[in-house]
N, C-alpha and C positions, 0 to 999 in steps of 0.2 A: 469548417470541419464539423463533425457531428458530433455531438455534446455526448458526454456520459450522465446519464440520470440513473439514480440510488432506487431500486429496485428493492421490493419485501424480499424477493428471491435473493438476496444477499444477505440478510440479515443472520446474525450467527446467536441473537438471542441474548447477546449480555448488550444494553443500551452504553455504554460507556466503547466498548468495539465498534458495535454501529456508527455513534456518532462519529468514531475516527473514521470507520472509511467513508463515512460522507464528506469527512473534513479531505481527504484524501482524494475523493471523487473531483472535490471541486479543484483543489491544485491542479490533478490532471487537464483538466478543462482549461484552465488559463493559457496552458503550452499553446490551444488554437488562437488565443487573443494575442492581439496588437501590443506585446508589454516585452520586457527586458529577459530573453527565455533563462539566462544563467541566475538569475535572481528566483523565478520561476521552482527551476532546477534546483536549485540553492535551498529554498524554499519547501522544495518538495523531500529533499532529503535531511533536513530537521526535521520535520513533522515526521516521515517515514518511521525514521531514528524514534522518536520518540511514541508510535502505535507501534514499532518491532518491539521493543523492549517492554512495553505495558502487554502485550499481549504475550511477549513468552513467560515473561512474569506469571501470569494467570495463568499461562498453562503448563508451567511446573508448578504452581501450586494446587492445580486439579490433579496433578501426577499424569499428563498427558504421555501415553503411552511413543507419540511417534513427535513429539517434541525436536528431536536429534534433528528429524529431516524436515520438518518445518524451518528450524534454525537457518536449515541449504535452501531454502528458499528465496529467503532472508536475504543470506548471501551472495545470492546470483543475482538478486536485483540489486544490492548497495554496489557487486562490480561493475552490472550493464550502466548502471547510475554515475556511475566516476568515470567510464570511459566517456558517457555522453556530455558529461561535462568539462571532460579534457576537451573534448574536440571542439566544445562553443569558448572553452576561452582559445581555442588557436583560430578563431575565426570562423566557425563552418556554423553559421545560421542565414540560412534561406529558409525559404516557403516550403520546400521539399523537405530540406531537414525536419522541421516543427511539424508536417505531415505525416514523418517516419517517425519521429518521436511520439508524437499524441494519439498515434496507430497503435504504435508496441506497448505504450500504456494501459492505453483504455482493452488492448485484448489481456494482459497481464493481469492487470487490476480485477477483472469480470474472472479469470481463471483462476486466479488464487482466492477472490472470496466464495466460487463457487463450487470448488473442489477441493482446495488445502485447507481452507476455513469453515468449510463445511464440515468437514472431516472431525475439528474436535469441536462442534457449536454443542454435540450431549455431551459431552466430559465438561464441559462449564455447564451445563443445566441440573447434572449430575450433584453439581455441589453450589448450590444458590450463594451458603452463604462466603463463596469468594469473591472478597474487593480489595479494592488499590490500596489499600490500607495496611495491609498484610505483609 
């Protein structure tokens, strides 16, 4: 399957984002390796959990205007994410599955950091000095 690689064209300009979706990029990546995909999964939705939350954090502290629908973003992939892990624990991993999965990833992932996350990368440039701290 063809790899996802972390392009400048994604970057949204705060290094602490980036890094996550690179940290992100490469999860997606393992779903085409040879490895246990519900751990994968598993795996993918703690870290998720954990750059959804640092980033709306930061973008209610920028006062990000469309925040709300960011959130629905959010939440459409933690459901697609829980149905695709009901279904690997009732047994449905083949080749084809981990094909549909690491498809709908790697287009999701390229779509949300290049048009949702693009969207508020001036509202964090806007105000430097916001950090995780806050």
């Amino acid at each position: 399957m063809a790899q996802m690689e972390w392009q400048e064209a994604y970057s949204v300009g705060n290094p602490v984002l980036d890094g996550q979706h690179k940290e992100l990029i490469a999860l997606v990546n393992k779903v085409g390796d040879d490895v246990d995909l519900g751990e994968v999964l598993a795996g993918l939705r703690r870290y998720g959990e954990t750059h959804f939350d640092t980033e709306e954090s930061l973008l209610e502290a920028a006062g990000y205007p469309d925040l709300e629908d960011h959130k629905k973003f959010h939440d459409a992939f933690r459901d697609w994410l829980d149905g695709v892990m009901a279904a690997c624990r009732a047994g449905e991993d083949d080749a084809a599955v981990r094909r549909d999965i690491h498809h709908y990833l790697r287009v999701w992932l390229a779509n949300h950091l290049l048009v949702h996350d693009k969207a508020y990368a001036s509202w964090l440039t806007k105000t430097p000095e916001l950090s995780l701290d806050q």
